[in-house]
C-alpha positions in Angstrom: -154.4 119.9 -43.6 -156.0 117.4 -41.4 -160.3 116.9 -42.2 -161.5 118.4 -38.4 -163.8 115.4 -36.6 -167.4 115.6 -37.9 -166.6 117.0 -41.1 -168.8 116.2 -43.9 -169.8 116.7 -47.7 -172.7 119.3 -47.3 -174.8 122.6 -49.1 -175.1 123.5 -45.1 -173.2 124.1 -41.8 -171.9 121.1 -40.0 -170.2 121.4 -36.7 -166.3 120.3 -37.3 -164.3 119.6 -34.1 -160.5 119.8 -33.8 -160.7 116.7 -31.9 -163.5 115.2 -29.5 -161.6 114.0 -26.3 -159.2 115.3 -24.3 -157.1 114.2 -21.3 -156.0 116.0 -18.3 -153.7 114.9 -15.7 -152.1 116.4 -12.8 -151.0 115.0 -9.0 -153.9 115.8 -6.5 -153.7 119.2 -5.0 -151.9 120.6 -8.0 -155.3 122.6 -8.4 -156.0 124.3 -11.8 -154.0 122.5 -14.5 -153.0 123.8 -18.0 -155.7 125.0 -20.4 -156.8 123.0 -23.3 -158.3 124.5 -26.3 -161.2 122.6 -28.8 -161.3 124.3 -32.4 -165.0 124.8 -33.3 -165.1 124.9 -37.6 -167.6 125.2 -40.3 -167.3 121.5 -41.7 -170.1 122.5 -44.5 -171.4 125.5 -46.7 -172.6 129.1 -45.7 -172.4 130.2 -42.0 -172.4 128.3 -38.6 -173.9 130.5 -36.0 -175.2 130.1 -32.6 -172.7 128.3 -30.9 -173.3 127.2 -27.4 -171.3 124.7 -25.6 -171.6 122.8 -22.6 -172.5 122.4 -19.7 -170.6 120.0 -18.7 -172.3 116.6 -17.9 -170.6 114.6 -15.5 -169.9 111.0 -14.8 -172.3 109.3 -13.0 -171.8 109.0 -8.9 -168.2 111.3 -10.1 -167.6 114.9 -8.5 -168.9 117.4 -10.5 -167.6 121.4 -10.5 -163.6 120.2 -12.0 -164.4 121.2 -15.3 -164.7 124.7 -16.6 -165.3 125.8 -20.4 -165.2 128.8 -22.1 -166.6 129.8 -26.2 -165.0 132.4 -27.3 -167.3 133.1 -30.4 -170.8 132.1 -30.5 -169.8 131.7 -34.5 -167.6 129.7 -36.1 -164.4 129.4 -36.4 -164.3 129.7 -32.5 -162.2 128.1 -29.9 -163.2 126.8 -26.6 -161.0 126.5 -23.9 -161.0 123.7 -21.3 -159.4 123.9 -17.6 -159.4 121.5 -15.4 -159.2 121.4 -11.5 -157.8 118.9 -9.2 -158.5 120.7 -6.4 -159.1 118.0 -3.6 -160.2 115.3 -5.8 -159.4 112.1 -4.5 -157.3 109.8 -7.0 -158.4 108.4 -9.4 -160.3 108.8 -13.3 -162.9 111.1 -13.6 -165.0 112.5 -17.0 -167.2 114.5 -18.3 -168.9 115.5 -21.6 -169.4 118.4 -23.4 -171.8 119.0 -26.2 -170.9 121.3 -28.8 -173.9 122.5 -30.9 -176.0 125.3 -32.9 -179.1 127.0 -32.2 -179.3 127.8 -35.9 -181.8 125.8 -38.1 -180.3 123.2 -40.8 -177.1 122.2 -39.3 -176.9 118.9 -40.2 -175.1 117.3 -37.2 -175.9 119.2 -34.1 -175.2 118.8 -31.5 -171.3 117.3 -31.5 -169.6 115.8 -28.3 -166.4 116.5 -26.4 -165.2 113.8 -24.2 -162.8 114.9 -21.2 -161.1 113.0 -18.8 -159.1 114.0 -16.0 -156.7 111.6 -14.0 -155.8 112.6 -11.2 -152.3 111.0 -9.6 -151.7 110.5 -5.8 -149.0 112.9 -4.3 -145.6 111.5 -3.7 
């Protein structure tokens, strides 16, 4: 079994991450494209609670609004699922980010980040 990102040797919780970017792509006017899940795991000792995630922060001078997340636990292990919309994005690359973190006092490595891109292909 693979060590999830931001795993480390710890007596607490520490926020581990399945992976921390993920790509998109579609052709413009597809609209909503495929959904993309992020494993959210306990990478250290005892319980990791009070998960929140997002919002999204956008590129700067990008379109904002393509990116929609979803957490389905607020406690870990959780997954949080990603869609992406091409709606009538122009094309080109856009991205985002997505901080992943705990409320809860003595994680050691809050908050974690989620980078997203989305490229977005002309139409034939």
């Amino acid at each position: 079994m693979s060590t999830p990102v931001g795993s480390q040797n710890t007596s607490r919780p520490a926020i581990g991450l399945s992976t921390t970017s993920v790509l998109f792509s579609g052709v413009r006017g597809d609209g909503t494209l495929a959904v993309q899940t992020v494993d959210v795991t306990n990478a250290g000792a005892g319980q990791l609670s009070n998960l929140l995630a997002g919002p999204a922060a956008y590129g700067v001078g990008e379109p904002t609004g393509w990116l929609s997340t979803n957490l389905a636990s607020s406690n870990a292990p959780a997954t949080i699922s990603l869609r992406a919309s091409v709606g009538g994005l122009a094309a080109g690359r856009y991205s985002a980010t997505l901080d992943v973190r705990s409320t809860a006092t003595g994680i050691t490595n809050s908050p974690q980040t989620v980078t997203v891109t989305l490229l977005v292909l002309p139409a034939p």
